[in-house]
Backbone as a printed PyTorch tensor [residue, N CA C, xyz], in Angstrom:
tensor([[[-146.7070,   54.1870,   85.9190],
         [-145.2740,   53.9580,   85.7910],
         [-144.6090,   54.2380,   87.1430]],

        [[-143.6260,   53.6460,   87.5760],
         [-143.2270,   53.5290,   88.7270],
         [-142.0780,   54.1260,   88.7660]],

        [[-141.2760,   55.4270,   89.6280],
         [-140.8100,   56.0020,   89.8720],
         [-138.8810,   55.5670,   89.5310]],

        [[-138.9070,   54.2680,   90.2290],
         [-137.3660,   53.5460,   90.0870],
         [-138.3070,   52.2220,   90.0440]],

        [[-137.7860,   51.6860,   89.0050],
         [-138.2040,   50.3400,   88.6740],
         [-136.7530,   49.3050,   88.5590]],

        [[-136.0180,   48.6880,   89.3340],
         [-134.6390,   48.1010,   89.1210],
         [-135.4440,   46.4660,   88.9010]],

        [[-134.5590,   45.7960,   87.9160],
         [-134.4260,   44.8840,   87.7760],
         [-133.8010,   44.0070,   87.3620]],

        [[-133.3960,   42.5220,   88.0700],
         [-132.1520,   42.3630,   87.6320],
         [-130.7620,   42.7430,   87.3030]],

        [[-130.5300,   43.3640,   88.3900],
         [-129.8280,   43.9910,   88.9780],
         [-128.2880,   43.2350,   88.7030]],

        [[-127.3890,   43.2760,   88.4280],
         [-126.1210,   43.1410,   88.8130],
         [-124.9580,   43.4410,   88.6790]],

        [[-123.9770,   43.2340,   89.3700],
         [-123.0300,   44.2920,   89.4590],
         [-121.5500,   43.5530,   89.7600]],

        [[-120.7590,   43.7270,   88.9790],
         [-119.4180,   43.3300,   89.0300],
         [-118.1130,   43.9800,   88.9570]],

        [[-117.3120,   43.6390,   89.4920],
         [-116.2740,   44.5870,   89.9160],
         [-115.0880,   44.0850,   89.4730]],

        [[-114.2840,   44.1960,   88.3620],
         [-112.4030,   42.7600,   87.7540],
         [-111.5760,   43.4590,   88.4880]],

        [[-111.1570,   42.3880,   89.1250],
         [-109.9920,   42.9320,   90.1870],
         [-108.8790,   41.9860,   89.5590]],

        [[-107.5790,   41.8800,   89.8470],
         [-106.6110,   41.0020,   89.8100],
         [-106.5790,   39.4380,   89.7900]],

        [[-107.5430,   39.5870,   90.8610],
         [-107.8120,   38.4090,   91.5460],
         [-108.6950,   37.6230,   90.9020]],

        [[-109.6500,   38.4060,   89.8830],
         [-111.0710,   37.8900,   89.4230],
         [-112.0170,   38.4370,   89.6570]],

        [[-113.2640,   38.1140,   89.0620],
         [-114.0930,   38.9240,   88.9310],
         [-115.0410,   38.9720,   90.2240]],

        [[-115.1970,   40.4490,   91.2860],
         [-116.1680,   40.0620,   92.0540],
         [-117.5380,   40.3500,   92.1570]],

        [[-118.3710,   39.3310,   92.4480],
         [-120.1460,   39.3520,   91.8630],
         [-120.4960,   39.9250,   93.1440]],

        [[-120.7590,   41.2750,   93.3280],
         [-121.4920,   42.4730,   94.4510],
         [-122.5280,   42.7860,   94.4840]],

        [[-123.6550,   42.3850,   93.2770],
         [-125.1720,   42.5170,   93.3370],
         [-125.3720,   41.3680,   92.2860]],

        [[-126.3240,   40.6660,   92.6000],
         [-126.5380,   39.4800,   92.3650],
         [-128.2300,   39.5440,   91.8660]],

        [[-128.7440,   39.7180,   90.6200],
         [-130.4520,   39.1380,   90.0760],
         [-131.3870,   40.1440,   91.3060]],

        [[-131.0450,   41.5560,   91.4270],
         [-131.7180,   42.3110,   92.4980],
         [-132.2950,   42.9450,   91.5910]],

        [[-133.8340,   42.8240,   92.0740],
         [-135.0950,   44.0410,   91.5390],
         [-136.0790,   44.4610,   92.4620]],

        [[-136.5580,   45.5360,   92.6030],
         [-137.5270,   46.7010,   93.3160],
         [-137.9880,   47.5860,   92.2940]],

        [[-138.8820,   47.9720,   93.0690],
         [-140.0750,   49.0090,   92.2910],
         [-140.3560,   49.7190,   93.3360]],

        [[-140.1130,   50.9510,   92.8170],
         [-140.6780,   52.4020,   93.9070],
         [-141.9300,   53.5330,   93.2240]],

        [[-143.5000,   53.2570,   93.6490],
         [-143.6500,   54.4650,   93.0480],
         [-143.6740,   55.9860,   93.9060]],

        [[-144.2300,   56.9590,   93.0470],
         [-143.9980,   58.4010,   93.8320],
         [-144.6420,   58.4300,   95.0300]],

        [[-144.1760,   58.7520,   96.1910],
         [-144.8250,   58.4650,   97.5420],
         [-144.0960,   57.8820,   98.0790]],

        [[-143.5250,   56.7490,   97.9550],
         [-143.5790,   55.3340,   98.4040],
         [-141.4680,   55.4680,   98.9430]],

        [[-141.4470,   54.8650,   99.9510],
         [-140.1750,   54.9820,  100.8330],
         [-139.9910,   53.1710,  100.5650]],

        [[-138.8070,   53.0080,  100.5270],
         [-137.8840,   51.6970,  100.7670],
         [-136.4870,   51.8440,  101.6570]],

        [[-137.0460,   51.0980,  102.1710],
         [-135.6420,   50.4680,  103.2020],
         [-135.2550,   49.5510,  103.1100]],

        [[-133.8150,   49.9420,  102.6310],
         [-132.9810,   48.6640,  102.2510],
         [-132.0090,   48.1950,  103.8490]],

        [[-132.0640,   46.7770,  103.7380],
         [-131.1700,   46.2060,  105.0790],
         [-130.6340,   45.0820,  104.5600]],

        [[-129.5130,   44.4550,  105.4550],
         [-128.8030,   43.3820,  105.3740],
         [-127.4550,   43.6750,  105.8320]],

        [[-126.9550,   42.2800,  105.2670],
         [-125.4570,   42.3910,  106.4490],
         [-124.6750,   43.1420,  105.4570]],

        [[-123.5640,   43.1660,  106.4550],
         [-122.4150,   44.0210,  105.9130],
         [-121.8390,   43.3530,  104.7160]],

        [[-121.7590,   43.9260,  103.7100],
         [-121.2740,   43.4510,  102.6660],
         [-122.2720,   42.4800,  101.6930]],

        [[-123.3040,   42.7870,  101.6400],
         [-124.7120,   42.2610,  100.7980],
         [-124.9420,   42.9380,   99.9310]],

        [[-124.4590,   44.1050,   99.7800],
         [-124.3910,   45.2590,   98.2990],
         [-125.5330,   46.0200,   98.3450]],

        [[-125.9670,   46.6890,   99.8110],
         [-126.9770,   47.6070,   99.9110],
         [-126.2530,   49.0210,   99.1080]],

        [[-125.2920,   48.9820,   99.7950],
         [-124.1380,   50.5180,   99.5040],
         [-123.9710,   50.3730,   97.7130]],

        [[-123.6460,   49.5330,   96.9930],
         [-123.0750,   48.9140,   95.8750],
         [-124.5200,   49.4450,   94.5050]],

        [[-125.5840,   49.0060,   95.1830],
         [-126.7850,   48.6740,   94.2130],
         [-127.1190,   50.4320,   94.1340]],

        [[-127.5730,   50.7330,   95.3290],
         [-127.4070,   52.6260,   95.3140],
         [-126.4480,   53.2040,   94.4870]],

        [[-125.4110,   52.7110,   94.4960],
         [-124.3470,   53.6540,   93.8770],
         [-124.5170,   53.5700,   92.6500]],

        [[-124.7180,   52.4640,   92.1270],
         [-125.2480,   51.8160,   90.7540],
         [-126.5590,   52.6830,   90.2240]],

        [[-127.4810,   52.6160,   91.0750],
         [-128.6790,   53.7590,   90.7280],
         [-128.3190,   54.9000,   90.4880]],

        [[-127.2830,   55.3690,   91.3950],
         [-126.9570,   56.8310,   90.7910],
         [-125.9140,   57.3240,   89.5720]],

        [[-125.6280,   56.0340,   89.5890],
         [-123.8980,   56.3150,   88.4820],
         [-122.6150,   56.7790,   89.0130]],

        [[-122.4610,   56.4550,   90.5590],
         [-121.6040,   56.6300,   90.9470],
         [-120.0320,   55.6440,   90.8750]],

        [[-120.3620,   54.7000,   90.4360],
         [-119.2340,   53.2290,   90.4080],
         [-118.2990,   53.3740,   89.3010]],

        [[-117.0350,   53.1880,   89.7520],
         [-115.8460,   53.0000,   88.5540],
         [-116.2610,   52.7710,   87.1580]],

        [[-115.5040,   53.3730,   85.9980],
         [-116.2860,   53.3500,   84.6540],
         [-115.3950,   51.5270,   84.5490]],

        [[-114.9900,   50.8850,   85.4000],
         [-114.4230,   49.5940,   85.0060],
         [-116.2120,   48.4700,   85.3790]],

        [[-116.4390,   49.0800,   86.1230],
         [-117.7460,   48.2420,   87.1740],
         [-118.5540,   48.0790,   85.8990]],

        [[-118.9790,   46.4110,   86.0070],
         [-119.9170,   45.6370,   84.7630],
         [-121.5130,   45.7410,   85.7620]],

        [[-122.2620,   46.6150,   84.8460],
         [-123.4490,   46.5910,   85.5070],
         [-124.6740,   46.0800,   84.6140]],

        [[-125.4140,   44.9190,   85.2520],
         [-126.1450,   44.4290,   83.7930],
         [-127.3750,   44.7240,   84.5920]],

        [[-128.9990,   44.2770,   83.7380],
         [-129.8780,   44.6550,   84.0130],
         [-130.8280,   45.7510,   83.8280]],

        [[-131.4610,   46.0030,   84.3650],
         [-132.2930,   47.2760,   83.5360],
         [-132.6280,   48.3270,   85.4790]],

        [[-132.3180,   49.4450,   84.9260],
         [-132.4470,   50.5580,   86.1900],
         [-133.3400,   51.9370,   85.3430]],

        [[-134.6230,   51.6220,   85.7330],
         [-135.4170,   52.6350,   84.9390],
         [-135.6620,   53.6940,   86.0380]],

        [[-135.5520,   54.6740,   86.1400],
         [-136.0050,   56.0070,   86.6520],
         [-137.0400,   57.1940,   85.7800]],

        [[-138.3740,   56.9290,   86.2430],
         [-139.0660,   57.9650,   85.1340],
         [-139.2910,   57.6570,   83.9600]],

        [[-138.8570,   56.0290,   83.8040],
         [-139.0320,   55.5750,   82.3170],
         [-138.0110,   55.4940,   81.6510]],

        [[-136.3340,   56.1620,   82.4000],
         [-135.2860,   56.3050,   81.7490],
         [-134.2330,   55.0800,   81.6870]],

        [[-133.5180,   54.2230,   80.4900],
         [-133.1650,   53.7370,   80.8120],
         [-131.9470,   54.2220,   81.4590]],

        [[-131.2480,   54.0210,   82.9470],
         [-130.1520,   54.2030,   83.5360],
         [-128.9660,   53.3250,   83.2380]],

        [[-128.8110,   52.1020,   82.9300],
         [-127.9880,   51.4960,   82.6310],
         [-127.2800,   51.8020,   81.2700]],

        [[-126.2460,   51.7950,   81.1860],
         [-124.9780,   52.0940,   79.6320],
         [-125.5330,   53.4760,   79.5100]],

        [[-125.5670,   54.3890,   80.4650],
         [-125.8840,   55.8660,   80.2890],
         [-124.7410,   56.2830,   80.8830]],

        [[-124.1740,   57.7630,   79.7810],
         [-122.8360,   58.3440,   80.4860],
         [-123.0920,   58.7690,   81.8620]],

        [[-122.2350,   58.9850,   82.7920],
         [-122.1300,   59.3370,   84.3000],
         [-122.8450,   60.7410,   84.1290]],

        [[-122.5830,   61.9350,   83.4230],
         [-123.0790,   63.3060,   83.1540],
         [-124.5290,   63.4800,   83.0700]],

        [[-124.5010,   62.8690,   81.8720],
         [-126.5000,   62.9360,   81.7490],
         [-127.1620,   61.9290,   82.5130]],

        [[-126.5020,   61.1010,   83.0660],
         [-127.6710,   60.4500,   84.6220],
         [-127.9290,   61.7340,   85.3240]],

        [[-126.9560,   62.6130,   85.8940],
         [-127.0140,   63.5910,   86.7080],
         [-127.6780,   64.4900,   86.2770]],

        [[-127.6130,   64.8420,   85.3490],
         [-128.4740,   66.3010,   84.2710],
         [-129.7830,   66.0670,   84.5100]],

        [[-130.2450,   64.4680,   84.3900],
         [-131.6050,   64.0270,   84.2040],
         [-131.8650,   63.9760,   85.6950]],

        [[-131.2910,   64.2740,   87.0190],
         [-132.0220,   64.3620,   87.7620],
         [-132.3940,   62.7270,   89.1780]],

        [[-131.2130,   61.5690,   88.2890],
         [-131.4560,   60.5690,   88.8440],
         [-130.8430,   60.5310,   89.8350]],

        [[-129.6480,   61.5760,   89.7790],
         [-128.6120,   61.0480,   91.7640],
         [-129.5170,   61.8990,   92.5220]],

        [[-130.7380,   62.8260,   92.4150],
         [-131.0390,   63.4200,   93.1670],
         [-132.4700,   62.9060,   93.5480]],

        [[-133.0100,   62.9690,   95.1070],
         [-133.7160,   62.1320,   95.2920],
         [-135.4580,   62.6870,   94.5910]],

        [[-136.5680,   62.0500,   94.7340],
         [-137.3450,   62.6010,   93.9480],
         [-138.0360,   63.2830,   94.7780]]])
């Protein structure tokens, strides 16, 4: 089982204006050991998809997809028990 398993990833943000699409069909797999480096341009949703892993994003932010940590599902999990369980902190 793989440490952070993201898949299908995405992430939306309703503004006034409409809805904006900030992570787009993104998946990775990390197991224990194993380092990733994320790159790209400014504004590609490196910052966005992290924050999403940890449960850091507005309780308005539409996050679909599956974000497993340890087997856990992370996604539609309250902001509190992501943290309790250990996922904003690195492994």
């Amino acid at each position: 089982m793989a440490l952070l398993d993201v898949k299908n990833l995405n992430v939306r943000f309703p503004t006034e204006d409409g809805v904006v699409h900030a992570v787009r069909d993104v998946s990775f797999s990390i197991d224990h050991g194993e380092v990733l480096g994320v790159v790209g341009e400014s504004g590609s949703g490196k910052s966005v998809t992290n924050m999403a892993i940890m449960g850091l994003l507005p309780k308005t932010t539409r996050i679909d997809g599956s974000i497993l940590y340890k087997g856990d599902e992370l996604v539609g999990r309250s902001q509190q028990p992501r943290r309790s369980s250990g996922a904003a902190r690195s492994a």
